[in-house]
TORKELUM-589324 format. One record per residue: residue number from 1; residue in one letter; y, x, z of N, C-alpha, C in turn. Coordinates in steps of 0.2 Angstrom, whole numbers. Example, Ala and Ser with C-alpha at 12.3 -4.5 7.8 and 13.67 -1.06 7.14 Angstrom:
// TORKELUM-589324
+------+------+--------+-------+-------+---------+--------+-------+--------+-------+-------+
| resi | resn | nnorth | neast |   nup | canorth | caeast |  caup | cnorth | ceast |   cup |
+------+------+--------+-------+-------+---------+--------+-------+--------+-------+-------+
|    1 |    a |    -28 |    66 |    39 |     -22 |     62 |    39 |    -16 |    66 |    39 |
|    2 |    s |    -11 |    64 |    35 |      -5 |     68 |    36 |      0 |    64 |    39 |
+------+------+--------+-------+-------+---------+--------+-------+--------+-------+-------+
// end
This chain:
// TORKELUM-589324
+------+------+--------+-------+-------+---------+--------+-------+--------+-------+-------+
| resi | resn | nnorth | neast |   nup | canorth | caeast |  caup | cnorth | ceast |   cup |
+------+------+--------+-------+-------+---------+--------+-------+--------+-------+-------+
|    1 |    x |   -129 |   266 |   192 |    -126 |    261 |   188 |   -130 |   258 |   183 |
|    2 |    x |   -133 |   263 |   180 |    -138 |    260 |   175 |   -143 |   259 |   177 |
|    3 |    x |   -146 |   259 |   184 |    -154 |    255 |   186 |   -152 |   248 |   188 |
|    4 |    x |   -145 |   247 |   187 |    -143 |    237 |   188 |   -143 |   233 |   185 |
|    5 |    x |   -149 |   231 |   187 |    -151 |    225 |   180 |   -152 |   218 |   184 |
|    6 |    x |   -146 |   217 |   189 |    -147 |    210 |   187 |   -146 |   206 |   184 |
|    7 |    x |   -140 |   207 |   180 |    -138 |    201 |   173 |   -143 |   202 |   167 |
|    8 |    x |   -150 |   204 |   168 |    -154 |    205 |   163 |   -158 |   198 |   163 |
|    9 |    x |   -160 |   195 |   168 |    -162 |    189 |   170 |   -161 |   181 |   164 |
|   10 |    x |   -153 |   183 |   165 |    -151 |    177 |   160 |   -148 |   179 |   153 |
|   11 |    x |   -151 |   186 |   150 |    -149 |    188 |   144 |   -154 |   181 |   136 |
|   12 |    x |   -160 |   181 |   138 |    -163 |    176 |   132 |   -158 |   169 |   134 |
|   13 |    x |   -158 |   167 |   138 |    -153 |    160 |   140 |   -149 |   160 |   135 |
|   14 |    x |   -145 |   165 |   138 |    -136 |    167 |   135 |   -139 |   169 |   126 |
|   15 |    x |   -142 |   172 |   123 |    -143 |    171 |   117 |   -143 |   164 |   114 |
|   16 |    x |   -149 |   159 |   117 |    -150 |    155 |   114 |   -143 |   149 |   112 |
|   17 |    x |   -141 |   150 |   119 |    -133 |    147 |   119 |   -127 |   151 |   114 |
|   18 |    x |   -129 |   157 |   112 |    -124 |    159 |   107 |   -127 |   157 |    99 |
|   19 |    x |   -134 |   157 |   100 |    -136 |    154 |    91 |   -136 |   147 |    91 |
|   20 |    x |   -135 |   142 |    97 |    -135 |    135 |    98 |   -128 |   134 |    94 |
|   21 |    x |   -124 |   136 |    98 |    -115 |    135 |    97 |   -113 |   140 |    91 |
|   22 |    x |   -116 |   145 |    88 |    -117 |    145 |    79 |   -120 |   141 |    73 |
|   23 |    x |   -124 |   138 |    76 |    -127 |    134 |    71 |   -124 |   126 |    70 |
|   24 |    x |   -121 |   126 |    77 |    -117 |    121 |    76 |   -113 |   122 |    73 |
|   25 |    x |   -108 |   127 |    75 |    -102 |    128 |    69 |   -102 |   131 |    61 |
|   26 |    x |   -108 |   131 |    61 |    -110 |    133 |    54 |   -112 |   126 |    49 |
|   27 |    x |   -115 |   121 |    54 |    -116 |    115 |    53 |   -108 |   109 |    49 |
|   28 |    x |   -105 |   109 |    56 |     -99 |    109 |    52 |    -94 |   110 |    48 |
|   29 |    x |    -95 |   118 |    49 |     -90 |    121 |    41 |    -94 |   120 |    35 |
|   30 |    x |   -100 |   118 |    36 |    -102 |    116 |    28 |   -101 |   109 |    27 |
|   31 |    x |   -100 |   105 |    30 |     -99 |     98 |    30 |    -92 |    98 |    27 |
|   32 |    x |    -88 |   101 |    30 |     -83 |    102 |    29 |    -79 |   105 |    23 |
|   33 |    x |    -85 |   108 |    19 |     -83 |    110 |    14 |    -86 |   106 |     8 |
|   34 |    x |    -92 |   102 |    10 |     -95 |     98 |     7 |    -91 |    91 |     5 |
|   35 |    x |    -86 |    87 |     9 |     -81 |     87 |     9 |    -76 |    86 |     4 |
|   36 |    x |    -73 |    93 |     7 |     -67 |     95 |     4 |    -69 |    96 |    -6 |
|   37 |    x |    -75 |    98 |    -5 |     -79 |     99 |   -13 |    -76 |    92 |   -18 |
|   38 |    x |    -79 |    86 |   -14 |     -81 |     81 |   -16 |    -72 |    78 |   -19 |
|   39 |    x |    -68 |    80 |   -14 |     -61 |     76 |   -14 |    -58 |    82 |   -19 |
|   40 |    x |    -59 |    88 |   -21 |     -58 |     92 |   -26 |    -60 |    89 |   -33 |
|   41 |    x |    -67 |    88 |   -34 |     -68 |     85 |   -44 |    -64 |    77 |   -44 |
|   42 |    x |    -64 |    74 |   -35 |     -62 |     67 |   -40 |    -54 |    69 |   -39 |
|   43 |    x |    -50 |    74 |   -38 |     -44 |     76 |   -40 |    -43 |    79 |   -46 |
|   44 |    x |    -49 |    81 |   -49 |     -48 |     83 |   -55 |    -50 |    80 |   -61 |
|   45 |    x |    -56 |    75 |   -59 |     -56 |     69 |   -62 |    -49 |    62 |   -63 |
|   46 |    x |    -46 |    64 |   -59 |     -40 |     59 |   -59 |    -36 |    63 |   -64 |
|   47 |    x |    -34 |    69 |   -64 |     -29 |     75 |   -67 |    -31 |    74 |   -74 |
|   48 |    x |    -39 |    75 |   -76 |     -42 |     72 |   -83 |    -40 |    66 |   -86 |
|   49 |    x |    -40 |    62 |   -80 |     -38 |     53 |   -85 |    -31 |    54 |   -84 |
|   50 |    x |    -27 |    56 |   -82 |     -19 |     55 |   -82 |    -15 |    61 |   -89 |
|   51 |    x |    -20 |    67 |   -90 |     -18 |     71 |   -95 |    -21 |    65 |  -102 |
|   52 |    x |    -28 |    63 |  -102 |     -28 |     57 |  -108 |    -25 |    52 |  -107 |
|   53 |    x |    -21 |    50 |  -104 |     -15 |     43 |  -103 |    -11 |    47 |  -107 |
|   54 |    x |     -8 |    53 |  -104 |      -1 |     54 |  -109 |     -1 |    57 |  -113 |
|   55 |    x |     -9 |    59 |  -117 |      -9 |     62 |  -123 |    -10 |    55 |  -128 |
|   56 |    x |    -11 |    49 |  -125 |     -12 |     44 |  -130 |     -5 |    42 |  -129 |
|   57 |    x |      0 |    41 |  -124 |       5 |     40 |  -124 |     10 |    43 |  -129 |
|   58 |    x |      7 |    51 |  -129 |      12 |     53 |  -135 |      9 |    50 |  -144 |
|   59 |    x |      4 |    50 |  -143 |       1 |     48 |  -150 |      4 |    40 |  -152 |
|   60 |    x |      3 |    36 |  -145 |       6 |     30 |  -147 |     15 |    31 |  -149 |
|   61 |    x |     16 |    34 |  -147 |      25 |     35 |  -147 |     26 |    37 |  -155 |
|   62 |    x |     22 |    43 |  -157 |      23 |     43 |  -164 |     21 |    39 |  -166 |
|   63 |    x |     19 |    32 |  -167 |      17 |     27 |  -171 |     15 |    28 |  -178 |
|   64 |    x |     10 |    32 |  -177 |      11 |     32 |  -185 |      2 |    32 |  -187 |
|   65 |    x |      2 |    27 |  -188 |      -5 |     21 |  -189 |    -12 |    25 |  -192 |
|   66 |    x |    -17 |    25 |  -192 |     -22 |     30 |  -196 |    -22 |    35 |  -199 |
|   67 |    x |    -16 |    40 |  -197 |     -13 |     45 |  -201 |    -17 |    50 |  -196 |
|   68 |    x |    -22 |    54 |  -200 |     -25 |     61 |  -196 |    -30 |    59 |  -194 |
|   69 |    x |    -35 |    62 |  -189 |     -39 |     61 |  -185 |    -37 |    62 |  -178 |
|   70 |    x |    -31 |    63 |  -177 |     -30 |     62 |  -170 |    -27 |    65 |  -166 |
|   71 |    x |    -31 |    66 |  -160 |     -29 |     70 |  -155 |    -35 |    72 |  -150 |
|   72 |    x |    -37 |    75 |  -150 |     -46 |     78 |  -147 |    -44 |    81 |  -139 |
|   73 |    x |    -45 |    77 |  -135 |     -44 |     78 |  -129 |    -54 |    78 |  -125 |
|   74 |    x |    -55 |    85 |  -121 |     -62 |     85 |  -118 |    -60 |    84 |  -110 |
|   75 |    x |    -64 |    76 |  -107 |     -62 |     76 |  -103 |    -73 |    74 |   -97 |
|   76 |    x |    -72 |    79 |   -91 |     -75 |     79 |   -89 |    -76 |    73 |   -83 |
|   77 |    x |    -81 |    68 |   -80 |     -83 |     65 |   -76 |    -86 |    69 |   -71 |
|   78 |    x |    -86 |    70 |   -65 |     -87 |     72 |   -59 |    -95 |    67 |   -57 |
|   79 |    x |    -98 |    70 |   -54 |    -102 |     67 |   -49 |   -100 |    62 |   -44 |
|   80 |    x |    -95 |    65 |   -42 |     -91 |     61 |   -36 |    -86 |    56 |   -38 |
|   81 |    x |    -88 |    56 |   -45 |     -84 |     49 |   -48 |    -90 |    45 |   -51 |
|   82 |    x |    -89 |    39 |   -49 |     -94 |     33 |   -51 |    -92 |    30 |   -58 |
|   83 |    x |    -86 |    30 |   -59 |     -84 |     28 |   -68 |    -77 |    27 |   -69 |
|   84 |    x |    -78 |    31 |   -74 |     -69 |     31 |   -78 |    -69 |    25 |   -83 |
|   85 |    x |    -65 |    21 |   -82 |     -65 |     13 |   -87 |    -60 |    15 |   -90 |
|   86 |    x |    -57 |    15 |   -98 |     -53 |     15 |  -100 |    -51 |     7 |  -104 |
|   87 |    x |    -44 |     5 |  -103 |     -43 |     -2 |  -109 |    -47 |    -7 |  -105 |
|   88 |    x |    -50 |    -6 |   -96 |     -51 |    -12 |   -95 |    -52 |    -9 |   -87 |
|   89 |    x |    -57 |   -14 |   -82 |     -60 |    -14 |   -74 |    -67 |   -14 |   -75 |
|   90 |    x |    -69 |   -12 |   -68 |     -76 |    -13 |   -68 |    -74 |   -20 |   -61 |
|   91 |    x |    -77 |   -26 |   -61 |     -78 |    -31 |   -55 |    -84 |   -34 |   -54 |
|   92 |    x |    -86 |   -32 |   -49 |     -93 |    -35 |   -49 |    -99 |   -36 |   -53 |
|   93 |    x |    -97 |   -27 |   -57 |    -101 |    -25 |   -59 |   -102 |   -25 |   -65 |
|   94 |    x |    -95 |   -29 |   -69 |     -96 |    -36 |   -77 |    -86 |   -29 |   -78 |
|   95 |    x |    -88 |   -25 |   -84 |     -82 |    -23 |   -89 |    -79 |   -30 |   -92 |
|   96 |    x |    -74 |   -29 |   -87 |     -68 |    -33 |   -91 |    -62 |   -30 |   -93 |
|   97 |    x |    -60 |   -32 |  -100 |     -58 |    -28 |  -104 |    -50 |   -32 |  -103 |
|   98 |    x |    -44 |   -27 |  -102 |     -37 |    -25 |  -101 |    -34 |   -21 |  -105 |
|   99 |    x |    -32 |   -21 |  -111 |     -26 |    -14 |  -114 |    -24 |   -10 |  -112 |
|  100 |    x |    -20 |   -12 |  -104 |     -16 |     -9 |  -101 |    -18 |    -6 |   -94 |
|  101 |    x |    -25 |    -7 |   -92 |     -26 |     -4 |   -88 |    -33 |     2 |   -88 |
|  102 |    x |    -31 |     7 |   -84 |     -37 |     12 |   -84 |    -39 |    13 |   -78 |
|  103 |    x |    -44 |    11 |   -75 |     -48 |     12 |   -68 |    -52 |    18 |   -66 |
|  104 |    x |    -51 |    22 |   -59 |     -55 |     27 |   -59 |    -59 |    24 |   -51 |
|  105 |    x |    -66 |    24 |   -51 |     -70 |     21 |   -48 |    -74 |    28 |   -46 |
|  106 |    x |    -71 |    28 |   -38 |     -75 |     35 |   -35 |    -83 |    34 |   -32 |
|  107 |    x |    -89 |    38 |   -31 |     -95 |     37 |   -29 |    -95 |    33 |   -23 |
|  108 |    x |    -89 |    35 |   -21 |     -88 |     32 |   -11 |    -87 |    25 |    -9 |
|  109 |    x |    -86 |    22 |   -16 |     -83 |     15 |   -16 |    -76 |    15 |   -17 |
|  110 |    x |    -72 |    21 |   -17 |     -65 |     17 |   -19 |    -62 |    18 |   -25 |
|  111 |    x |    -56 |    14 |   -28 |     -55 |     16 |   -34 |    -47 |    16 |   -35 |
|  112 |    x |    -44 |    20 |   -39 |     -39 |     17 |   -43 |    -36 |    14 |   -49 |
|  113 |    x |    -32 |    13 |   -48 |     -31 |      8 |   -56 |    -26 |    11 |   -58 |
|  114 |    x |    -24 |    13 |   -65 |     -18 |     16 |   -67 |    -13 |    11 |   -73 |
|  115 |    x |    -10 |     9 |   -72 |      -6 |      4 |   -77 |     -3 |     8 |   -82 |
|  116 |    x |     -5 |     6 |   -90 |       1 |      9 |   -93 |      4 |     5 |   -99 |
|  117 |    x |     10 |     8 |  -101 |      16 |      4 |  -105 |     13 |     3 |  -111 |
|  118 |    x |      7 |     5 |  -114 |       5 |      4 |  -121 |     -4 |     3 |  -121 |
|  119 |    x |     -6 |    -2 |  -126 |     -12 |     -4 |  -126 |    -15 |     2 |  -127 |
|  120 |    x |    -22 |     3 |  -125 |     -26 |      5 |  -127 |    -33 |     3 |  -128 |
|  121 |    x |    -37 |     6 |  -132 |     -45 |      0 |  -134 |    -50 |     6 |  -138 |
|  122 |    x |    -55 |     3 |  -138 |     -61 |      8 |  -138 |    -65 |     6 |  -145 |
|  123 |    x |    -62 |    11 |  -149 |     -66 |     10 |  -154 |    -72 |    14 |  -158 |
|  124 |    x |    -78 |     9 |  -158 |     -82 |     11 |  -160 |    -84 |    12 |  -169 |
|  125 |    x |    -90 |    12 |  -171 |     -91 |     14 |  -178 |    -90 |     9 |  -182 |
|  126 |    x |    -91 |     2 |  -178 |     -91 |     -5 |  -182 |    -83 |    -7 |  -180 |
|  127 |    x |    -79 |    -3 |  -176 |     -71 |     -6 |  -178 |    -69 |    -6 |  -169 |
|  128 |    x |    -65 |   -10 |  -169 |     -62 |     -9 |  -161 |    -68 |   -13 |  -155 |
|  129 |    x |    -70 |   -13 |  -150 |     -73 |    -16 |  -146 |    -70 |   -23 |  -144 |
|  130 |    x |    -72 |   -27 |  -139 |     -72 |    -30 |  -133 |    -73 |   -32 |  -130 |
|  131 |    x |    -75 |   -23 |  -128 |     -75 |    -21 |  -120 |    -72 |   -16 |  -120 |
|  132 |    x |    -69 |   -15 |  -113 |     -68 |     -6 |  -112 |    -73 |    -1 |  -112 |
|  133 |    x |    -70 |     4 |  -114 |     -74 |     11 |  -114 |    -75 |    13 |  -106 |
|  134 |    x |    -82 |    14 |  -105 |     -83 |     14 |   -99 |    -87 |    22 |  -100 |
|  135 |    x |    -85 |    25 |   -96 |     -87 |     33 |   -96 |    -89 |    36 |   -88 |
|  136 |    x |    -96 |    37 |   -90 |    -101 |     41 |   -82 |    -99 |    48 |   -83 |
|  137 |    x |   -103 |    50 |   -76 |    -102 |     58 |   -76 |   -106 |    59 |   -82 |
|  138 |    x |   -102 |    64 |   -84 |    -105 |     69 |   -89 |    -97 |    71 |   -94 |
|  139 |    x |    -98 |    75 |   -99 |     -91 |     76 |  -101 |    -93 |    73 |  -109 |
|  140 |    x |    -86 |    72 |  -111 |     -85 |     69 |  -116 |    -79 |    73 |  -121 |
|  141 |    x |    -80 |    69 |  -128 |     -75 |     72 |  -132 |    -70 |    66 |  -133 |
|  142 |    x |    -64 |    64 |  -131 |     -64 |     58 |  -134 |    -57 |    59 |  -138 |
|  143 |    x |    -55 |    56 |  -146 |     -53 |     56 |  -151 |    -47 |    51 |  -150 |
|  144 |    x |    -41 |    51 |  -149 |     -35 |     48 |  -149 |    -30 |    47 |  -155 |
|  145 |    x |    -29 |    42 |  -158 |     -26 |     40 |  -163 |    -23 |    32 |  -164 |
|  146 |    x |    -17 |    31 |  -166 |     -13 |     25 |  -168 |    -17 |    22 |  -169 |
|  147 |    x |    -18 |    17 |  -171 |     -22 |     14 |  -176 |    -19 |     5 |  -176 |
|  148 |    x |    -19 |     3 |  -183 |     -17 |     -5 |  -183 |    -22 |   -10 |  -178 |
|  149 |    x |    -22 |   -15 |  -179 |     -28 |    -19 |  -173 |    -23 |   -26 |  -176 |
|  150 |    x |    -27 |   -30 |  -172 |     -26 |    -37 |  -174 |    -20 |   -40 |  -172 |
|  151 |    x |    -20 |   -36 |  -163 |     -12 |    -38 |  -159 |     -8 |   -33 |  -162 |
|  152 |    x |     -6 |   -30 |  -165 |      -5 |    -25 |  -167 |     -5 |   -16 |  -165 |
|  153 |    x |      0 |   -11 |  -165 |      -3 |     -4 |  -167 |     -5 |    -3 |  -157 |
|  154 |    x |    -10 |     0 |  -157 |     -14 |      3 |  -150 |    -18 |    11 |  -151 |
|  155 |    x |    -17 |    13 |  -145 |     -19 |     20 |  -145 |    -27 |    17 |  -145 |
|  156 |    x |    -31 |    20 |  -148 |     -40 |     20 |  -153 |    -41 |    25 |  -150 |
|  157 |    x |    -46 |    25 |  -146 |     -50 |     31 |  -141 |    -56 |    31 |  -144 |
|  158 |    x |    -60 |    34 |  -147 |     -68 |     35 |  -148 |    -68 |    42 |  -143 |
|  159 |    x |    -75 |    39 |  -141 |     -81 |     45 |  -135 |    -86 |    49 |  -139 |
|  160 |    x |    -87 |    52 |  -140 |     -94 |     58 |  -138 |    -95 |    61 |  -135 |
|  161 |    x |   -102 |    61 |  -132 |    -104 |     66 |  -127 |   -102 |    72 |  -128 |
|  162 |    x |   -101 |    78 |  -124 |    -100 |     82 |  -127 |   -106 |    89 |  -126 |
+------+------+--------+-------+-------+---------+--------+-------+--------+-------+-------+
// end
């Protein structure tokens, strides 16, 4: 029984057909997690703008205008995210400036828009902008506080790199 060799014949065949059908599946599961990677930071990049939505939300709710320095919220941008627009949209490439809205613009081309019930505006060292605060990957600090304005009281976002 052990001088029958004739299944020995297509033993290198059969190998190669076992590392072919591994490497394809290994091919796969790394796409797959490449992927699932990708759709992980822009869900935690969304979870970052929604946690600064309703930390200005609370600061806007106290209303109470210039008092303190704020509320220090560190919110990070992904790779897989193209741009966090706060107080305004990106369209056709031109930041148009909105109070009420905050758009998340994923690397893939798609985006969403978050509507909220209170203005918000980006101010920098010379006084409020107008434009919105437009934020790339990278992480930031950014400073929440009431503040007076010309339409009246709005949640005041200043950025710093972090």
């Amino acid at each position: 029984m052990l001088s029958d060799d004739r299944g020995t014949d297509f033993l290198p065949l059969r190998l190669i057909v076992v590392l072919l059908a591994t490497a394809v599946l290994i091919g796969l599961a790394s796409a797959a997690i490449a992927d699932q990677s990708k759709k992980t930071s822009a869900a935690l990049a969304k979870a970052g703008l929604d946690r600064l939505i309703e930390t200005a939300r609370a600061e806007y709710a106290a209303g109470c205008p210039d008092v303190g320095d704020g509320t220090i919220v560190l919110l990070t941008v992904p790779a897989s995210v193209k741009s966090i627009t706060i107080g305004g949209m990106i369209s056709n490439g031109l930041a148009l400036r909105e109070e009420h809205i905050c758009c998340l613009e994923r690397a893939d081309g798609s985006s969403e828009t978050i509507y909220t019930d209170f203005p918000l505006t980006w101010e920098t060292e010379k006084g409020f902008s107008d434009r919105p605060l437009v934020l790339y990957p990278g992480s930031y600090h950014l400073s929440i506080k009431v503040a007076e304005s010309d339409t009246g009281l709005v949640a005041a976002i200043r950025a710093e790199a972090a």
